[in-house]
C-alpha positions in Angstrom: 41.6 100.2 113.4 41.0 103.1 116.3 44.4 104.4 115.7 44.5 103.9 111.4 41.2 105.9 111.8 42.1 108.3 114.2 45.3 109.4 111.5 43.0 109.6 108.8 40.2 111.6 110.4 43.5 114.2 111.6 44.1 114.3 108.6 40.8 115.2 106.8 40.3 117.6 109.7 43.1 119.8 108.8 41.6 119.9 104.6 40.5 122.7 103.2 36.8 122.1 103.5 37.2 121.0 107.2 39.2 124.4 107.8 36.4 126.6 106.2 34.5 125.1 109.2 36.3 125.3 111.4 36.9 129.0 111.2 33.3 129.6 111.1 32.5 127.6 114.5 35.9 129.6 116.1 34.6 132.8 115.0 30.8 132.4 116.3 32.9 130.9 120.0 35.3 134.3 120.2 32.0 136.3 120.1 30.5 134.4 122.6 33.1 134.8 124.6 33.6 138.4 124.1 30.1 138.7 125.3 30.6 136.9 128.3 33.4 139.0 128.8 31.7 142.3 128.6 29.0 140.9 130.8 31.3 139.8 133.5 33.2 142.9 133.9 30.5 144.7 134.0 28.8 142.7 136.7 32.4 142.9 138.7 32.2 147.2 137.8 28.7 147.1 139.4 28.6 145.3 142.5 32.4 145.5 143.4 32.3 148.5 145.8 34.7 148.6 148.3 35.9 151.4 150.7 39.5 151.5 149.7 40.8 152.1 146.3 43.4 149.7 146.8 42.0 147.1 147.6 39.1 147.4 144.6 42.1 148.1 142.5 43.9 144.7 143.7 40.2 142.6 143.6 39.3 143.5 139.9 43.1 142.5 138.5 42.7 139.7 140.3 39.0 139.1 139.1 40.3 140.0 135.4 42.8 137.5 135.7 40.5 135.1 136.7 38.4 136.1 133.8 41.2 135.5 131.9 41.2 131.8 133.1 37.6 131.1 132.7 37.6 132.1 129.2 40.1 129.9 128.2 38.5 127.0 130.4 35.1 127.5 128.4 37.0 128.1 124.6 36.7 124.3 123.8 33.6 123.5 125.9 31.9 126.5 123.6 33.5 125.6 120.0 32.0 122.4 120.5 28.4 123.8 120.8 29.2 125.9 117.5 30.8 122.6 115.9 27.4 121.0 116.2 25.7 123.4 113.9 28.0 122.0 111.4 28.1 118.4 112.0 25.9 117.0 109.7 28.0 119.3 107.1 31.1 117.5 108.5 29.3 114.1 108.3 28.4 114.3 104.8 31.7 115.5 103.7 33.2 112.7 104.9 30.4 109.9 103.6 29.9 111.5 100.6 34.4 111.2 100.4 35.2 108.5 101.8 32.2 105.8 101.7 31.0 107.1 97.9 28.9 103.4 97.4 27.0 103.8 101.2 23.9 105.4 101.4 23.7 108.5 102.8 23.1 109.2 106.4 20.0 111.1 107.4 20.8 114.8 109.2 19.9 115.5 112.5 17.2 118.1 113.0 18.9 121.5 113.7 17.3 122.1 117.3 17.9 119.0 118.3 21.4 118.7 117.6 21.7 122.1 119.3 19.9 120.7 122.2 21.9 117.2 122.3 25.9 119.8 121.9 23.8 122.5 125.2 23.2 119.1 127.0 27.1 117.2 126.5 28.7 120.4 126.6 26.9 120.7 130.7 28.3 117.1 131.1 31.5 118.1 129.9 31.8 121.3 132.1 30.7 119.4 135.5 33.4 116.5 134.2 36.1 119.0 133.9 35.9 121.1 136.5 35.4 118.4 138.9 39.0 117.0 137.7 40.0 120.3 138.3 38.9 120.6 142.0 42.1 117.2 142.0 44.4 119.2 141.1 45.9 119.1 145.0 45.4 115.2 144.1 48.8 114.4 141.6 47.5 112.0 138.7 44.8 111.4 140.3 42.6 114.7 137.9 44.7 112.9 134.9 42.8 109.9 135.1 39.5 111.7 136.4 39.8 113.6 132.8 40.9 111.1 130.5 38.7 108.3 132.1 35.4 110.6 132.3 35.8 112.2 129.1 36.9 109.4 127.1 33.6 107.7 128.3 31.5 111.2 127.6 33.3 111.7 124.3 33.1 108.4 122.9 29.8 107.8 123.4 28.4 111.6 122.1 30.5 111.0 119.1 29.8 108.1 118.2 25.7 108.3 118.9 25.5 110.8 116.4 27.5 109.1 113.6 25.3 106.1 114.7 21.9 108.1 114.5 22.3 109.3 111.0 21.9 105.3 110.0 20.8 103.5 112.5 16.8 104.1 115.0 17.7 104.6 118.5 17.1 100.8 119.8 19.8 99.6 116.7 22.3 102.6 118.0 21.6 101.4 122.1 22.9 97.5 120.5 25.8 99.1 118.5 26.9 101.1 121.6 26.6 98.2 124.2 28.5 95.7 121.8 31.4 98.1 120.7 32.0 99.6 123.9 35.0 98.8 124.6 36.4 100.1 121.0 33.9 103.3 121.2 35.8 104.0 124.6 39.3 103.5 123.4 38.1 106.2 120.6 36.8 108.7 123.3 40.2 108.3 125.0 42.0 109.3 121.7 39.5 112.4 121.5 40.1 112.9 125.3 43.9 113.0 124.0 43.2 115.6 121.7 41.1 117.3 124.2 44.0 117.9 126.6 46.1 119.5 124.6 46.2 123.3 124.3 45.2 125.1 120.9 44.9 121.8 119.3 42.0 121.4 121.5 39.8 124.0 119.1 39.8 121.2 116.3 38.6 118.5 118.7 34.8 118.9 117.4 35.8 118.6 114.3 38.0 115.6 115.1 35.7 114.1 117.0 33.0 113.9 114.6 34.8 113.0 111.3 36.6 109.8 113.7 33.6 108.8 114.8 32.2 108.5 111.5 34.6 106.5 110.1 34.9 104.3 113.5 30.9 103.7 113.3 31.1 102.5 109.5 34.7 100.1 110.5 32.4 98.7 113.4 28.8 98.1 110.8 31.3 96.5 108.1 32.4 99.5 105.8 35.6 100.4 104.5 37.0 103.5 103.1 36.8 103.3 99.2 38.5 107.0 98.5 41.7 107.1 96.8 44.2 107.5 100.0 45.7 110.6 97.9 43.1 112.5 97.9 42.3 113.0 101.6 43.4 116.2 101.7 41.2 117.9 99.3 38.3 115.9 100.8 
């Protein structure tokens, strides 16, 4: 079931509607970024005074480089906050596609999704950079960041394809019961996670699997024509 889903979901992810998204989400994260650029070399122009050239020279390549680094660190962490603006777009694509005879799940209130993506992406941050301080530890990080984000990632992705059906006490029962299977599916996100460039579309991912794991786990099943999936 995780891995059927997981296929599917990849593949609705990479349909035209999904890409129109995603675009939109990558587009608001390379600003974001650019601004933290600018305000970071500019912080390093103002207080980096030194009394050799040189050595101020060799200090802001090194700090660029570093720059360099953290911006691609924070270029999944940040598409995912952008992603969540569009969830609930996402969500109903997919419901609306794939489960036509369900009723349709209830949106999340704008500021609090916003709130909920500010709040997972810290979690996901501390996570990461914690498997990175392992990286003198061989394997050890690897399971740190499969391990931690698989239980992170399942559980924010599923809670919110959860919420749009169930109240909070009915999504607390669903979690505890599946948790096992809502792990296994954070793993597969994790997956998806760790690999570069791919990693942009893991919101996207994430979301549309979790959808279709949450209605496998209450008793739906996908009623869309198979050959249709990728024009959603």
């Amino acid at each position: 079931m995780l891995l059927e889903n997981a296929s599917l979901a990849f593949r609705q992810a990479l349909s035209k509607p999904f890409r129109a998204i995603f675009w939109r989400s990558l587009g608001l994260t390379l600003l974001l970024l650019f601004a933290v650029w600018i305000g970071l070399q500019s912080a390093l122009g103002f207080f980096l005074v030194l009394p050799y050239p040189w050595l101020e020279t060799a200090l802001s390549v090194l700090a660029g480089v570093g720059s360099f680094v953290l911006m691609g660190f924070l270029v999944a962490p940040a598409t995912a906050i952008f992603a969540a603006i569009f969830q609930d777009e996402i969500a109903e694509k997919v419901e609306k596609h794939s489960y036509p005879h369900d009723r349709p799940g209830k949106p999340m209130p704008i500021f609090k999704a916003i709130y909920l993506a500010a709040k997972f992406l810290v979690l996901v941050i501390a996570v990461n950079l914690f498997a990175l301080l392992l990286l003198l530890v061989p394997g050890i990080n690897l399971i740190v960041f499969f391990v931690a984000n698989g239980f992170l990632l399942g559980r924010e992705f599923f809670e919110f394809a959860a919420h749009r059906f169930h109240d909070e006490a009915d999504v607390r029962r669903l979690r505890s019961e599946h948790s096992t299977q809502i792990f296994l599916g954070g793993l597969i996100i994790a997956g998806v996670l760790a690999v570069p460039i791919l990693n942009l579309l893991t919101p996207i991912f994430a979301t549309i699997y979790m959808i279709h794991v949450q209605k496998a786990l209450t008793g739906s099943a996908v009623t869309a024509d198979e050959t249709r999936e990728n024009t959603v």
